[in-house]
DRENDO-1510 file (C-alpha; in Angstrom, 1 decimal, always signed):
<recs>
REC; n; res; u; v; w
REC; 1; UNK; -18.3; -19.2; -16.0 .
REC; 2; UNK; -18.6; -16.2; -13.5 .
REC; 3; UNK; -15.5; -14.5; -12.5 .
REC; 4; UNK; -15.8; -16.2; -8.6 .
REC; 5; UNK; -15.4; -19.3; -10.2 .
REC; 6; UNK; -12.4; -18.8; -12.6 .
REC; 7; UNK; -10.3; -16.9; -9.5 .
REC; 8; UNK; -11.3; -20.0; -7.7 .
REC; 9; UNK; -10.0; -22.3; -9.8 .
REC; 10; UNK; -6.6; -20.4; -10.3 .
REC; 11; UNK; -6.4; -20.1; -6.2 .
REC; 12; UNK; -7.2; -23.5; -5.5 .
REC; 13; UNK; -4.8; -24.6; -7.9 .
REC; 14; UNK; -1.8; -23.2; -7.8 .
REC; 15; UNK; +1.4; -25.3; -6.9 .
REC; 16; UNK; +4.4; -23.1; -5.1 .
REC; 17; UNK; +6.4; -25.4; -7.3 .
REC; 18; UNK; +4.6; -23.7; -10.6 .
REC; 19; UNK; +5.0; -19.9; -9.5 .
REC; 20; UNK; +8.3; -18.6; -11.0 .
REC; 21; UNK; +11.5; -17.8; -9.0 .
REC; 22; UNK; +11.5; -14.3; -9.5 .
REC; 23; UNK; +8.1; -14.1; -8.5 .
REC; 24; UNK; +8.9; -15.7; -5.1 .
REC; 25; UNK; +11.7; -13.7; -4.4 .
REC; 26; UNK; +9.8; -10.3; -5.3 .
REC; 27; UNK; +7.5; -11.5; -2.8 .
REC; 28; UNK; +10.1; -11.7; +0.0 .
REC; 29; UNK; +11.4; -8.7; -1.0 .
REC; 30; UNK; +8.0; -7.0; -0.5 .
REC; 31; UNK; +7.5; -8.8; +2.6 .
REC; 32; UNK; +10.5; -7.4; +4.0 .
REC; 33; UNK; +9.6; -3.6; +2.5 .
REC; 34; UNK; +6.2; -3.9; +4.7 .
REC; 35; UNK; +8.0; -5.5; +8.0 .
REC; 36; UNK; +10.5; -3.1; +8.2 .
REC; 37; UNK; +7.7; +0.2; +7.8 .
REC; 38; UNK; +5.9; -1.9; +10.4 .
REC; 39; UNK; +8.9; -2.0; +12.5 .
REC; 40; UNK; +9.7; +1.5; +12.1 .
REC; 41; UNK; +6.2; +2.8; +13.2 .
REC; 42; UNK; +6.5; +1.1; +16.6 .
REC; 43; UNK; +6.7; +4.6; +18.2 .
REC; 44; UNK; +4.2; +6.2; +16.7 .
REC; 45; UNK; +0.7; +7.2; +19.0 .
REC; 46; UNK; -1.7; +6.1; +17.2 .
REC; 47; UNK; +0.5; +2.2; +16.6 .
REC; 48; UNK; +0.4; +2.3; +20.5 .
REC; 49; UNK; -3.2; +3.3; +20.9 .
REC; 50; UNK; -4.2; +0.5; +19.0 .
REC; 51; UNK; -1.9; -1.9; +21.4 .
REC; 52; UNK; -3.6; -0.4; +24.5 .
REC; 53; UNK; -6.6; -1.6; +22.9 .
REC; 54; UNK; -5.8; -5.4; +21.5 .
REC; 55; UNK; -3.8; -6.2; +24.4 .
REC; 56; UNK; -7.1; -5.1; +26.8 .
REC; 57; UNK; -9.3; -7.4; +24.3 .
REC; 58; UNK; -6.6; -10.1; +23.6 .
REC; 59; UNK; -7.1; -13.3; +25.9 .
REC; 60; UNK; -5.0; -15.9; +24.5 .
REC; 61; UNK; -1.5; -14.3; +23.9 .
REC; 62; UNK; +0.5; -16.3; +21.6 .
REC; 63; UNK; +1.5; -14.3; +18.8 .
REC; 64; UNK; +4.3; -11.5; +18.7 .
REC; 65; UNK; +3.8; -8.0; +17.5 .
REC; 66; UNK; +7.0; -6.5; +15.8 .
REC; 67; UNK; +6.6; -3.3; +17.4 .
REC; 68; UNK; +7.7; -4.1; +20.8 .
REC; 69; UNK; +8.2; -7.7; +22.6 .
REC; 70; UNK; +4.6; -8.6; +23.3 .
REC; 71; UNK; +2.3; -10.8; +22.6 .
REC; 72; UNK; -1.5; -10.9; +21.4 .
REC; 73; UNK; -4.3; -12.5; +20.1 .
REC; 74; UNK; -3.4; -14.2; +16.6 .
REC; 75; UNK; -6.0; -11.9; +15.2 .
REC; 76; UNK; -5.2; -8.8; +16.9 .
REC; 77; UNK; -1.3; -9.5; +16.7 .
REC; 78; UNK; -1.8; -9.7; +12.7 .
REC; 79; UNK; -4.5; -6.7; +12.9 .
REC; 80; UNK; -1.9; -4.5; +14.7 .
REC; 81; UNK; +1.1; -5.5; +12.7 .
REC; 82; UNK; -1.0; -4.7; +9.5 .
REC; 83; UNK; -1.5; -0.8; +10.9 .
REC; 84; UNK; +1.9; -0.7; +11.6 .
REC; 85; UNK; +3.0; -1.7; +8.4 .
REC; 86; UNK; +0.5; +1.5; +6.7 .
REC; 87; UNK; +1.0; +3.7; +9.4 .
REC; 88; UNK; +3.7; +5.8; +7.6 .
REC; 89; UNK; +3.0; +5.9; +4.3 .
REC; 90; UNK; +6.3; +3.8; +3.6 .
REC; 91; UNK; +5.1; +0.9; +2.4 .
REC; 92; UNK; +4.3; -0.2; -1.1 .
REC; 93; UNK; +1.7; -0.1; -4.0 .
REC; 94; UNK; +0.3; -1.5; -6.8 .
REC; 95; UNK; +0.5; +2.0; -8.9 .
REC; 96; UNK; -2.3; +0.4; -11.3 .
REC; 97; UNK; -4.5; -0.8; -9.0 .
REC; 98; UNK; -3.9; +2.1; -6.4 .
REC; 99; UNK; -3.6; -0.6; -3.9 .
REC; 100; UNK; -1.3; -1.2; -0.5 .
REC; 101; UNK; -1.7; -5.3; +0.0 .
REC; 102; UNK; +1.1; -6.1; +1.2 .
REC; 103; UNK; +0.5; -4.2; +4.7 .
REC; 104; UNK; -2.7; -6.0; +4.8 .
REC; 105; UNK; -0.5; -9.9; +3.2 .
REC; 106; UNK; +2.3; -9.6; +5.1 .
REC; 107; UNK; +0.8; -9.8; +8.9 .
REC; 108; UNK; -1.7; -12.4; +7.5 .
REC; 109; UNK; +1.1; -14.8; +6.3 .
REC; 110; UNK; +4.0; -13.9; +8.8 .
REC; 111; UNK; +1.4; -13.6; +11.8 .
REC; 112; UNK; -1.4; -15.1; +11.7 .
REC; 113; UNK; -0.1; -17.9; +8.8 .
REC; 114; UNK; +2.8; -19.1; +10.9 .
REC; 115; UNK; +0.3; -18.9; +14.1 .
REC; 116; UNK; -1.6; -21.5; +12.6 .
REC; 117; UNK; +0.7; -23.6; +10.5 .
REC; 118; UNK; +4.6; -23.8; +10.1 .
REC; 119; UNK; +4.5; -24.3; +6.0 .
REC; 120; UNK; +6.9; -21.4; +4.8 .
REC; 121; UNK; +6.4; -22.1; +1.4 .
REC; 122; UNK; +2.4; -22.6; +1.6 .
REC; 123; UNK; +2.3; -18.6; +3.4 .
REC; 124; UNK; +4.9; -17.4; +0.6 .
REC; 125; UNK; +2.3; -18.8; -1.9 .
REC; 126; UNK; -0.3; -17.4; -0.1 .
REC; 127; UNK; +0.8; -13.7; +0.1 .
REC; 128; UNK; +1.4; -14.0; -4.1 .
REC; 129; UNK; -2.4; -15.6; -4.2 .
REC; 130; UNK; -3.6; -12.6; -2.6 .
REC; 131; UNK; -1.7; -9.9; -4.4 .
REC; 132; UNK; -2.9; -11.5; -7.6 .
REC; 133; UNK; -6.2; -11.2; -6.7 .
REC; 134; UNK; -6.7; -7.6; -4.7 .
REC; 135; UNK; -4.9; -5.8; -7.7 .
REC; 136; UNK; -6.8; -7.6; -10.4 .
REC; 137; UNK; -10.0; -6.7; -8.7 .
REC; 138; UNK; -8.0; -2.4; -8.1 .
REC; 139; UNK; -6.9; -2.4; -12.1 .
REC; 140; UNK; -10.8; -3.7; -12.8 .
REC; 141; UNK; -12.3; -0.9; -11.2 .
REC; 142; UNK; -10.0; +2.0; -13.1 .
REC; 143; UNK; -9.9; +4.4; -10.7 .
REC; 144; UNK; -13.5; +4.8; -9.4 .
REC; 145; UNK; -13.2; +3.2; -6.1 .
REC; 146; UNK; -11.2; +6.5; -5.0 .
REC; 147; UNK; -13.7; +8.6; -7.5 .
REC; 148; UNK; -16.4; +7.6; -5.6 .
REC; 149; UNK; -15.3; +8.4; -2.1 .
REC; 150; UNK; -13.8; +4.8; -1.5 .
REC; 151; UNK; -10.4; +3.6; -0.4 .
REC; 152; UNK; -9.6; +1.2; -2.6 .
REC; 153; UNK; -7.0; -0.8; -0.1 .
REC; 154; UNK; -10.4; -1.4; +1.8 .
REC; 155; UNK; -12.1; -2.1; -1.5 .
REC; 156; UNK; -10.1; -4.6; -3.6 .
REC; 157; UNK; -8.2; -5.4; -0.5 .
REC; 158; UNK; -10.7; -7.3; +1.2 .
REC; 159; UNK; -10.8; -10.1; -1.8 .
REC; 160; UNK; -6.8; -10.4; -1.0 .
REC; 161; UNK; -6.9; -10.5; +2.1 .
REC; 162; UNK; -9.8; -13.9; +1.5 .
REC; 163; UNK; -7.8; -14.9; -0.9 .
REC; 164; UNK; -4.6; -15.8; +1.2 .
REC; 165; UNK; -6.8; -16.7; +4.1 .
REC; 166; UNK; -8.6; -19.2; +1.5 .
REC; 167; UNK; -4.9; -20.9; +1.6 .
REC; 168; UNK; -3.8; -20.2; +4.8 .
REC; 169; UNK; -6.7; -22.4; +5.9 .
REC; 170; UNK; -7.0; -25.0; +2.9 .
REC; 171; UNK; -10.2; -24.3; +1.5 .
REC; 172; UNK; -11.6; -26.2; -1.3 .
REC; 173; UNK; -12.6; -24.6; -4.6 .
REC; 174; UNK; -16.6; -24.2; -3.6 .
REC; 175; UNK; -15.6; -22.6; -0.5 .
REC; 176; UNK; -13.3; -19.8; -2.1 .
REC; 177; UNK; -16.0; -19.3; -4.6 .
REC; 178; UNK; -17.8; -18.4; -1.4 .
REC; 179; UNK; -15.8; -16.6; +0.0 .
REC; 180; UNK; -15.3; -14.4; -2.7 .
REC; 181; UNK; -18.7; -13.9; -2.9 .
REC; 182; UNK; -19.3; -13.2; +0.9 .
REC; 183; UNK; -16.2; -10.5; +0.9 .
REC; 184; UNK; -18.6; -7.8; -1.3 .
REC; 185; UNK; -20.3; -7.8; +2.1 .
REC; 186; UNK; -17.8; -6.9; +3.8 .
REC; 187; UNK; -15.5; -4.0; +2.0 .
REC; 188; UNK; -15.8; -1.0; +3.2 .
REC; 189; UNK; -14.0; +2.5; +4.2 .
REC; 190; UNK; -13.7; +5.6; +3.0 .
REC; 191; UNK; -11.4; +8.8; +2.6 .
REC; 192; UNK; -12.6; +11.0; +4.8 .
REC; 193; UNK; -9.6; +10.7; +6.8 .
REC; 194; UNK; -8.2; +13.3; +4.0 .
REC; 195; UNK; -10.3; +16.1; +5.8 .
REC; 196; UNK; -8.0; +16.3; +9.0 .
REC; 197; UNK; -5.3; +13.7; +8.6 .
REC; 198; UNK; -7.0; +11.0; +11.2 .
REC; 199; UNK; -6.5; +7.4; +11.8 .
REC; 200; UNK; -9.0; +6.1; +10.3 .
REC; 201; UNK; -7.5; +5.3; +6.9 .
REC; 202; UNK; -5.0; +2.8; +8.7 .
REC; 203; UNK; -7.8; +0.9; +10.1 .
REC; 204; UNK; -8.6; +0.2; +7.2 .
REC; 205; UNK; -6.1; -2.7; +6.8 .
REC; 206; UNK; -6.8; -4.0; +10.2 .
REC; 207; UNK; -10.7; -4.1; +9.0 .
REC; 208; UNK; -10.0; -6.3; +6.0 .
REC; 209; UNK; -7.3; -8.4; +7.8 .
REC; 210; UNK; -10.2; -9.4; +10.7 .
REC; 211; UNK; -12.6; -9.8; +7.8 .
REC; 212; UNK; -10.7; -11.6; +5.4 .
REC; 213; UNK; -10.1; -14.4; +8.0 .
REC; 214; UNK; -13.5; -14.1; +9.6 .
REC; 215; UNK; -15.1; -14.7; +6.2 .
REC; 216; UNK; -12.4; -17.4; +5.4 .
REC; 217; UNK; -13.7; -19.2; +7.9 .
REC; 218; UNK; -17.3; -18.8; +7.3 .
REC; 219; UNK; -16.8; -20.3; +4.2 .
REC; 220; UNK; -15.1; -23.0; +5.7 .
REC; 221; UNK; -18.1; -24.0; +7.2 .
REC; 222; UNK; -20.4; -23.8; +4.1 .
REC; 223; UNK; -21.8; -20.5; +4.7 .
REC; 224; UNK; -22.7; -19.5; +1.1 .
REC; 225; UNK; -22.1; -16.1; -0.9 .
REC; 226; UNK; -23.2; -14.6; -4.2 .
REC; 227; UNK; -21.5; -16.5; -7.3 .
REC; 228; UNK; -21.9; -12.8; -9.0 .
REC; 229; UNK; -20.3; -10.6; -6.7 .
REC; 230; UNK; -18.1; -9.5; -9.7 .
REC; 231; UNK; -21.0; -9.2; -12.4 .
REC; 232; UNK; -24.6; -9.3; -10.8 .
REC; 233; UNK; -27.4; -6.7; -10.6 .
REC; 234; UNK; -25.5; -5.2; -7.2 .
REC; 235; UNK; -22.2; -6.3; -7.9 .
REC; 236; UNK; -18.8; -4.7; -6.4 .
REC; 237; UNK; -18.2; -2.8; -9.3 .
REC; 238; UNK; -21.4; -1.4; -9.1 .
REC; 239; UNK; -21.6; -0.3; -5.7 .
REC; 240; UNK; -18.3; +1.0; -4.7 .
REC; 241; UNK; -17.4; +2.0; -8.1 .
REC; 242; UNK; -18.8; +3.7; -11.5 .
REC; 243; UNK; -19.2; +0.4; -13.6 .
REC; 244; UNK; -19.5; +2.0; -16.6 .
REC; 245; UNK; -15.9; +2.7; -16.7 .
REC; 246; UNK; -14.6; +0.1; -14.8 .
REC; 247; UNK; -12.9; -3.3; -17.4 .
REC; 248; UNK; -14.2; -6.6; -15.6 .
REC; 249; UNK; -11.8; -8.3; -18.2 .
REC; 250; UNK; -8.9; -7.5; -16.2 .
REC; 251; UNK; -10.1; -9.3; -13.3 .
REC; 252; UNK; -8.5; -12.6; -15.0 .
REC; 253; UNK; -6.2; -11.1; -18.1 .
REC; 254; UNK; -3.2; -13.0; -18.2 .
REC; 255; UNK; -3.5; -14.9; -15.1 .
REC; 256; UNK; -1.2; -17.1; -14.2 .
REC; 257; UNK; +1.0; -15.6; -16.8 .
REC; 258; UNK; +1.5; -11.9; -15.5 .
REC; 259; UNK; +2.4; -11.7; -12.0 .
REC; 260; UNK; +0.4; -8.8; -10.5 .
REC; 261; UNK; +3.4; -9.2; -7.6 .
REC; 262; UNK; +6.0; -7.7; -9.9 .
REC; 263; UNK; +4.2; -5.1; -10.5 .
REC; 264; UNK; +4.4; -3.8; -7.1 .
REC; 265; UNK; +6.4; -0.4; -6.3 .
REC; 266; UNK; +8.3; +0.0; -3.4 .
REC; 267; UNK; +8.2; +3.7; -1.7 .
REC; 268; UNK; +11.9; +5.4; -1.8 .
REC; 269; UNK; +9.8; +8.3; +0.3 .
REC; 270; UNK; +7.5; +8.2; +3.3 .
REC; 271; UNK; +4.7; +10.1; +2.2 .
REC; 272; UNK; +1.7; +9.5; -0.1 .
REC; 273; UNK; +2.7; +7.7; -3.5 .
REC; 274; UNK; +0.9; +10.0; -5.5 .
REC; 275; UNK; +3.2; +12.6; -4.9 .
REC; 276; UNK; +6.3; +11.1; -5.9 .
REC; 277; UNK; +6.8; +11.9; -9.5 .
REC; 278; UNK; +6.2; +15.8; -8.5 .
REC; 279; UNK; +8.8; +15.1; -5.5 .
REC; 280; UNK; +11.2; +13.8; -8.2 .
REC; 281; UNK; +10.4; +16.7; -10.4 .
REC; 282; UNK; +11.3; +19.1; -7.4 .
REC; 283; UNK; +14.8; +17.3; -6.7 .
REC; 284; UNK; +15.2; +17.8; -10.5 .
REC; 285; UNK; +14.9; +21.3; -10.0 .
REC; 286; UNK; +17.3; +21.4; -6.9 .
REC; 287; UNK; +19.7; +19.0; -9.1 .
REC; 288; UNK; +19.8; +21.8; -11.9 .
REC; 289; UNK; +21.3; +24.3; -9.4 .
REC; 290; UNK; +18.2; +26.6; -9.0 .
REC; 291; UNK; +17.7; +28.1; -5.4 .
REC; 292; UNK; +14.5; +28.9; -4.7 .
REC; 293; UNK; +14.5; +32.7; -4.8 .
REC; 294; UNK; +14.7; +32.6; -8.1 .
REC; 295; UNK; +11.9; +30.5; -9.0 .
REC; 296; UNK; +8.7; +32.9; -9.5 .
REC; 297; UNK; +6.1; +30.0; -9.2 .
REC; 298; UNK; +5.6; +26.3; -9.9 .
REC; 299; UNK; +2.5; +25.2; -12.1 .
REC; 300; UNK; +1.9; +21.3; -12.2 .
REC; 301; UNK; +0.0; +19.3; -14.2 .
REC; 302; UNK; -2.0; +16.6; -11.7 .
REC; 303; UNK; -4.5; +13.4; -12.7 .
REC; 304; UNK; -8.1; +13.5; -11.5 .
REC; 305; UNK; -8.1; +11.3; -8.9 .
REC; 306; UNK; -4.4; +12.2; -7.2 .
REC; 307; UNK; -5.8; +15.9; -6.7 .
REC; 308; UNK; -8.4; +14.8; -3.6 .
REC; 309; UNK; -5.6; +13.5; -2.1 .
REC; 310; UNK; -2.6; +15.8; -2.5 .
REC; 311; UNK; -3.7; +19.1; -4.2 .
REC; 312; UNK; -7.1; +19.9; -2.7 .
REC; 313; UNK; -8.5; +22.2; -1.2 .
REC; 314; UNK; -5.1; +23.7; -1.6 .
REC; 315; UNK; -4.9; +26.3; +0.7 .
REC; 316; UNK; -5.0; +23.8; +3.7 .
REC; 317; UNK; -2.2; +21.8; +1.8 .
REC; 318; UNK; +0.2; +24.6; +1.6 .
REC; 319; UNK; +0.4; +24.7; +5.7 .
REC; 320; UNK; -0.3; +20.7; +7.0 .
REC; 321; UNK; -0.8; +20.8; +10.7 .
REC; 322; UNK; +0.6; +17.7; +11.2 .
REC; 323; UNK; +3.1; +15.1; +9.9 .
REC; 324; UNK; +0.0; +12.8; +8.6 .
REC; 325; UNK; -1.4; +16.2; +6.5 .
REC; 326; UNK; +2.1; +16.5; +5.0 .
REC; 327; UNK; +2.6; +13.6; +3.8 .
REC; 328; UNK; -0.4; +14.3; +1.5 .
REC; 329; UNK; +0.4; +17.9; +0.9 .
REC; 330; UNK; +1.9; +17.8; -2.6 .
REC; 331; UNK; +3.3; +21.7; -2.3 .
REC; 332; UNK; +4.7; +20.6; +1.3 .
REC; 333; UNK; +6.6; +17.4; +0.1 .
REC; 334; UNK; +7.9; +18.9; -3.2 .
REC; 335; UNK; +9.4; +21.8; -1.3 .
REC; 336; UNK; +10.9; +19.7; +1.2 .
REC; 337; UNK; +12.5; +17.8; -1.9 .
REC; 338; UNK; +13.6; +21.0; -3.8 .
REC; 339; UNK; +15.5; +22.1; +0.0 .
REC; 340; UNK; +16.6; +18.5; +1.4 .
REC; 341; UNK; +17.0; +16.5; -1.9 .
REC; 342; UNK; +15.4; +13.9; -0.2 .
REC; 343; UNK; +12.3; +13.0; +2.2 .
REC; 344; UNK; +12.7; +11.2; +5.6 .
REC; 345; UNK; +11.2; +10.9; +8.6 .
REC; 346; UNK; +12.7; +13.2; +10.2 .
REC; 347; UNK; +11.7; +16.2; +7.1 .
REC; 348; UNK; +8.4; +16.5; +9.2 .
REC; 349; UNK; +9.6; +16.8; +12.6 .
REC; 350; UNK; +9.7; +20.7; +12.3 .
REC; 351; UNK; +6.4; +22.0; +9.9 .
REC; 352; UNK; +6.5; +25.3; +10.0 .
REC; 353; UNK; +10.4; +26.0; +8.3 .
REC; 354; UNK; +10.0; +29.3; +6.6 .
REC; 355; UNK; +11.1; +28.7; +3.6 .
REC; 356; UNK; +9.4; +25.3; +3.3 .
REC; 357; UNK; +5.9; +27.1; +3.8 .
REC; 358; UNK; +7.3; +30.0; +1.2 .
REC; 359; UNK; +8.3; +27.7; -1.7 .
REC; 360; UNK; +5.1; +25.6; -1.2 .
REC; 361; UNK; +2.9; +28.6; -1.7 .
REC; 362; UNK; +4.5; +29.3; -5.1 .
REC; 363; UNK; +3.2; +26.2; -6.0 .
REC; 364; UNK; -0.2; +25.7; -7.9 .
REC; 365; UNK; -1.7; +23.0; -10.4 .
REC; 366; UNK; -4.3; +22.1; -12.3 .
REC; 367; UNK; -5.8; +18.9; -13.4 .
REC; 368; UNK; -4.8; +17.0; -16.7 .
REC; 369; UNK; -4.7; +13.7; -17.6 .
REC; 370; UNK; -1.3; +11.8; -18.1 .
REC; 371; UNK; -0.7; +9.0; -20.8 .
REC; 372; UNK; +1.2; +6.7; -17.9 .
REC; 373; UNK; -1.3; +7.5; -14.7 .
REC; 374; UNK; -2.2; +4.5; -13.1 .
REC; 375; UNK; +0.5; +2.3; -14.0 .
REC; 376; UNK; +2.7; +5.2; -13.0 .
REC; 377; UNK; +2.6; +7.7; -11.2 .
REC; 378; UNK; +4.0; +10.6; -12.7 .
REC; 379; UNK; +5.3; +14.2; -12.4 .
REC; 380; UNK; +4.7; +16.9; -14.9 .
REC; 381; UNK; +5.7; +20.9; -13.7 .
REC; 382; UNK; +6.5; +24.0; -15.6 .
REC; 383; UNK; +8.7; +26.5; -13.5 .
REC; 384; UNK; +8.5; +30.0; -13.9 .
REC; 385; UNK; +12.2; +31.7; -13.2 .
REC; 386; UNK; +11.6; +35.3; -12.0 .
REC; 387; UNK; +13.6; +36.3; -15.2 .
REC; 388; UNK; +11.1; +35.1; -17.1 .
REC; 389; UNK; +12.6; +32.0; -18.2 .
REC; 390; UNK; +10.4; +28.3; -18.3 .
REC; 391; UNK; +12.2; +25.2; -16.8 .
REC; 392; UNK; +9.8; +21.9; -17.8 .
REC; 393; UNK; +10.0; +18.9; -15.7 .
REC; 394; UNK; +8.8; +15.9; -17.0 .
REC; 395; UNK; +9.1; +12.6; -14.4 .
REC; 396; UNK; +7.3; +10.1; -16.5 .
REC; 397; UNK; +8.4; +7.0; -14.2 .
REC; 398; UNK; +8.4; +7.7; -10.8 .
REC; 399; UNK; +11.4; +6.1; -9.0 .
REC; 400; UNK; +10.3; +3.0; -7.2 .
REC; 401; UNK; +8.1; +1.9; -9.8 .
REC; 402; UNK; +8.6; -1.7; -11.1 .
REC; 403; UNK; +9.7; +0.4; -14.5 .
REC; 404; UNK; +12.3; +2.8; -12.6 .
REC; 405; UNK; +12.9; -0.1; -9.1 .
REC; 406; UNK; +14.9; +0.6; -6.3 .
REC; 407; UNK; +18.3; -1.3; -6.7 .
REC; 408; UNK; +18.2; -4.5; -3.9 .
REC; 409; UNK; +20.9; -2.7; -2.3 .
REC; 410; UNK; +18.3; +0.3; -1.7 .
REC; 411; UNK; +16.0; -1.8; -0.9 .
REC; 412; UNK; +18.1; -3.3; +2.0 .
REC; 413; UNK; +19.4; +0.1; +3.6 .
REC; 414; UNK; +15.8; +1.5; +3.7 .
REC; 415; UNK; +15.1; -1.7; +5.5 .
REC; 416; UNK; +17.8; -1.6; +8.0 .
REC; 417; UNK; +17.2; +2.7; +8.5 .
REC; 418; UNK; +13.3; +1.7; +9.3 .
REC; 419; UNK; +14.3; -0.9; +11.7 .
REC; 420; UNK; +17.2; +0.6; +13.6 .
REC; 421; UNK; +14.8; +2.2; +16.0 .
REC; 422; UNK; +14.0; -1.3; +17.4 .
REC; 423; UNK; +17.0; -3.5; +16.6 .
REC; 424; UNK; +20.7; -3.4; +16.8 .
REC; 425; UNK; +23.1; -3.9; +13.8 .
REC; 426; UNK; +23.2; -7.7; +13.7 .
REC; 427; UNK; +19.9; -8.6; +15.1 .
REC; 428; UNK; +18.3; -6.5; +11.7 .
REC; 429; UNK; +20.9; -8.5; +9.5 .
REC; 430; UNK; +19.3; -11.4; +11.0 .
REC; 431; UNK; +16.0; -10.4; +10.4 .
REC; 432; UNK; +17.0; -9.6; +7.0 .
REC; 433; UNK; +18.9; -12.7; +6.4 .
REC; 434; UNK; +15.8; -14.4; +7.7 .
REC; 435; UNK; +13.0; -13.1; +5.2 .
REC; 436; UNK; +15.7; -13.6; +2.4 .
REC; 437; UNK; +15.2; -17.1; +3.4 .
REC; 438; UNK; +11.7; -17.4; +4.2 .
REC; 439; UNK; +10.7; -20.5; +2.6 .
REC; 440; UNK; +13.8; -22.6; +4.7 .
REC; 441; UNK; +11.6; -21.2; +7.6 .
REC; 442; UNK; +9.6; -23.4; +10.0 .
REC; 443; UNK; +8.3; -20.5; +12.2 .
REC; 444; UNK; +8.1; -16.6; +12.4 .
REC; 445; UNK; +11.4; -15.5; +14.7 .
</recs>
């Protein structure tokens, strides 16, 4: 059997009743993790650029957006809430994979799933149908999407973003075989946004969500796709990726078995995941009781493919022009955690604190391989003291991870900070109260 075929049969089979409690209520967790990053990026220019734009193209406006009170499209409403959702780096990944679905699941089932039917528990099932698939297809390809140039959100997320459209709309098992087979056609973007911090990477999401149910529907209507998108002459692997390292046995290792939704790690900081284990590292350091004029320099030890996006070129990381470059400046971030203990929104309203830019210049690193890197993401330093003195730092489980998790508790107060700059006390409690409880739902609030 081709690969199409056996993640066919496992989408068009799977029961709500057969997926495992805790599975479900990860997935409402992570739901709520990418609503209230959504929410909290209702402010932000380029969130309301995008707005200007959908409402000028929307014509039938019957579905809300969660950054303000309007209305769209169904399509643009989900497309807008999906950039939202990735706007500020808050929301969460599949470490192994190197993969942000749920900004792309969670407008397709909340927005445009309830839009077009009012079955709680068949859009729950949906969003977990499409994790399972996007980070299968991320783990498969090892890395190489990014080595290549790619973004592998727009790569692998394209086939889970299908994937939960394949439910949404009740598509039989030939159709989702097409579908799969049609999405190869239609993955795409690429990191280029690292050069100057642009938009373009959150577009991304809004690209696969249109295409996901674009293609969903093709195959609805027969339109047929390659059987061997995962294994042919051209396939996926091969075009966006460097096959030759890349394990096509993960696409269906243990499936139905391990959940690729617990596996999922929710952000405790707004900035590029990569990062985080050297942001832990630098609290470490702060924790010890060191204060920064005694630290000579910083050396770190950094994985090949977390170095385009947070190390390099270096020079141009130590001083980020704006709050997008931060948050993928690892010297930036890791001396605002060694200063603040902590990173918020606010630790990039001011860029150009002294000793910020100082203590991130100290900083260098050079590229190593880590035993835990994908599944984690790691942090690995050695600090020079000025008396000569070494200090290693070692973060071999970044917090957030499914491995290290945020405590529910956590998870609900970063929830209720994000969304406090659109709702009140009680009506986030509701909201809250309200995703807790998805699969009672009958309709999106």
């Amino acid at each position: 059997m081709f690969y199409s075929e056996i993640l066919a049969d496992f989408i068009f089979n799977l029961k709500y009743e057969n997926i495992p409690n805790v599975v479900i209520q990860r997935a409402k967790e992570l739901m709520l993790d990418s609503l209230g990053t959504a929410i909290a990026a209702s402010k932000e220019e380029c969130v309301l650029n995008v707005f200007k734009t959908f409402e000028n193209l929307s014509i039938e406006k019957n579905t809300s957006v969660w950054i303000n009170d309007q209305k769209l499209d169904p399509i643009y409403a989900t497309m807008l809430n999906g950039i939202a959702s990735h706007m500020l780096d808050f929301d969460d990944t599949h470490t192994e994979a190197i993969l942000h679905a749920s900004a792309i699941l969670t407008p397709l089932c909340l927005s445009y799933g309830f839009s077009i039917n009012q079955d709680a528990k068949k859009n729950i099932k949906a969003f977990i149908v499409g994790w399972e698939i996007a980070a299968r297809v991320g783990i498969a390809s090892k890395g190489t999407f990014h080595k290549r140039g790619f973004h592998t959100t727009a790569i692998a997320g394209i086939f889970g973003s299908v994937s939960t459209s394949a439910i949404l709309l009740d598509l039989n098992k030939e159709q989702i075989i097409n579908a799969l087979g049609l999405a190869g056609s239609f993955a795409s973007g690429i990191n280029e946004f690292l050069s100057n911090g642009s938009n373009s990477k959150v577009l991304h999401i809004a690209n696969v969500i249109k295409n996901g149910i674009i293609i969903a529907h093709f195959a609805k209507n027969n339109t047929s796709g390659p059987l061997s998108i995962f294994e042919g002459r051209d396939n996926i692997f091969k075009c966006f990726g460097i096959e030759e390292e890349c394990d096509k046995t993960e696409l269906n290792k243990g499936l139905g078995e391990i959940w690729q939704t617990m596996q999922v790690s929710i952000k405790p900081y707004p900035s590029c995941h990569f990062a985080h284990g050297f942001i832990d590292c630098a609290i470490a350091l702060r924790n010890d009781g060191l204060k920064a004029n005694e630290i000579k320099n910083i050396h770190c030890f950094v994985d090949e493919v977390p170095i385009s996006f947070i190390c390099d070129p270096l020079e141009i990381k130590y001083t980020p022009k704006s709050a997008y470059e931060a948050k993928f400046s690892m010297p930036f971030l890791m001396a605002l955690g060694f200063f603040d203990g902590q990173i918020t929104f606010k630790s990039y309203e001011n860029l150009k604190r002294k000793e910020i830019l100082d203590f991130a210049k100290k900083i260098t690193y050079e590229k190593r391989k880590s035993q835990g890197f994908p599944k984690y993401f790691p942090g690995h330093l050695k600090a020079i003291l000025q008396n000569g003195k070494i200090i290693q730092k070692d973060v071999f489980i970044n917090k957030g991870n499914f491995d290290n998790p945020l405590k529910f508790e956590e998870l609900k107060t970063k929830f209720l900070n994000n969304v406090c700059i659109k709702l009140n006390n009680k009506e986030a409690n509701d909201l809250f109260d309200f995703i807790m409880n998805l699969e009672k739902q009958n309709k999106f609030l």
